[in-house]
N, C-alpha and C positions, 0 to 999 in steps of 0.2 A: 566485447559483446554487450549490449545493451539488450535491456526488458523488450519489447520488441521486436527481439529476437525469438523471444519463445513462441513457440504455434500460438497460441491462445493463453489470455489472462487466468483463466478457468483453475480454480483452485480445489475443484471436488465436485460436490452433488451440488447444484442447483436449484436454489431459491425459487427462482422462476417456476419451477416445477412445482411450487405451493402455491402459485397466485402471486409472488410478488413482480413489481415492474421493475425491481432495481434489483440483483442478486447481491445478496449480505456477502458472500462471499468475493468476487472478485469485483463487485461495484460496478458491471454492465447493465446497461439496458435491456428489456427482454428482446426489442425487437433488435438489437444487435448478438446479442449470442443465436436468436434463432438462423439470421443472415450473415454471420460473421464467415460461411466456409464460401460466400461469395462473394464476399468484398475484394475491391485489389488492395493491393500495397497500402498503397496513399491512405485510404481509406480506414484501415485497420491501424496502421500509424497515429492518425488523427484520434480514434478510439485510444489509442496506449498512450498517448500524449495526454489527454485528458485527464486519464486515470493516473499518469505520475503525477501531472501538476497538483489535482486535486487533494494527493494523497501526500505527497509532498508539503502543502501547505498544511494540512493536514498537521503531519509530524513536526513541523516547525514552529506550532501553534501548543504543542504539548512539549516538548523537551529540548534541552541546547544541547549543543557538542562541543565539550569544553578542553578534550582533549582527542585530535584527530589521529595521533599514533596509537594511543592504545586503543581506538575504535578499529583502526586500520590493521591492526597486529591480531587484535582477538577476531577479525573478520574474517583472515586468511585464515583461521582455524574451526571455523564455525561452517555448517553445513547451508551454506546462503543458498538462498534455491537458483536455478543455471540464469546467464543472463545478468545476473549482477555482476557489475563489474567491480571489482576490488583493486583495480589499478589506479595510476594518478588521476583525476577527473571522473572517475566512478564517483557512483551516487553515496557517498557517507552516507544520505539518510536513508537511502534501501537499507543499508548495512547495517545501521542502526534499527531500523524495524524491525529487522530482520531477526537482529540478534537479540529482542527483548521475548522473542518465545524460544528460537534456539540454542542461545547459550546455555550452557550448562546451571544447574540450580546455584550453586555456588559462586558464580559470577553474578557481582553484584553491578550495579550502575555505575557507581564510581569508577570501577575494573574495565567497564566499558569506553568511559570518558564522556557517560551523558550525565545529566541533570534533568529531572524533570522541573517544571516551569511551576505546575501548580504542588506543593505540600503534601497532598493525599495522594499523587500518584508514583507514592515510593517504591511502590513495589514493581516488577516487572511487567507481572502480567497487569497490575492492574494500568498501570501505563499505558501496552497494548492495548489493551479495553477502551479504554480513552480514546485513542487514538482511531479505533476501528470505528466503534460508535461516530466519531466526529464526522469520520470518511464518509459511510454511509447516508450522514445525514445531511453533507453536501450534493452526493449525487441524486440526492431527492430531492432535494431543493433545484440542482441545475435541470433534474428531469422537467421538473411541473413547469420551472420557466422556461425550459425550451421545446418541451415535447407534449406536453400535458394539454389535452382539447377540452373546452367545453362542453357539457351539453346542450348548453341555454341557445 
């Protein structure tokens, strides 16, 4: 089962709903969450693709994976939200996102078999943090260069 599989990216209450054009939460466009229950297929794919690449790079940009069995072993135990796939060719780095606000407090990075890349982000959450902040500020950048009109 892969991310795309789930109805919608939609991770709670909606940004959008303050004014924003990119929701902090799942990194949509407004005018895609407000059109998303009538897009087809293809369409909604092309949105989930975006969103992993982005976020994908994302995470690849903030931590390594220095050891894929113990990421693989504490995955199957950790509460991954549906959709992720934890078999061979699943996404480690969902898993690994995944499990830096899931795991339990006691589980360290190490236990995981990540590394973060830069020094200050030893600790879990603030990794996630990192890593969310990055997200978001890609899809505001790809908004403005792909969507973003003038007035002039």
């Amino acid at each position: 089962m892969q991310l795309q599989d789930r109805r919608t990216p939609c991770v709670g209450i909606c940004s959008t709903t303050y004014g924003d054009l990119i929701c902090r939460g799942c990194k949509r466009f407004a005018h895609e969450i407000v059109s998303w229950n009538g897009y087809t297929v293809q369409q909604r794919g092309r949105i989930w693709q975006r969103l992993e690449q982005v976020r994908d790079g994302c995470i690849e940009a903030h931590l390594t994976i220095f050891d894929e069995s113990r990421l693989r072993d504490h995955g199957a135990g950790t509460a991954v939200p549906p959709g992720v796939s934890l078999l061979p060719g699943g996404s480690l780095l969902s898993v690994a996102y995944e499990s830096l606000s899931q795991a339990p407090p006691e589980v360290s990075l190490d236990m995981l078999g990540i590394r973060p890349l830069e020094p200050t982000h030893a600790a879990r959450t603030v990794l996630r943090e990192a890593i969310d902040q990055e997200f978001y500020r890609r899809s505001v950048a790809h908004y403005e260069r792909n969507f973003k009109t003038s007035l002039a």
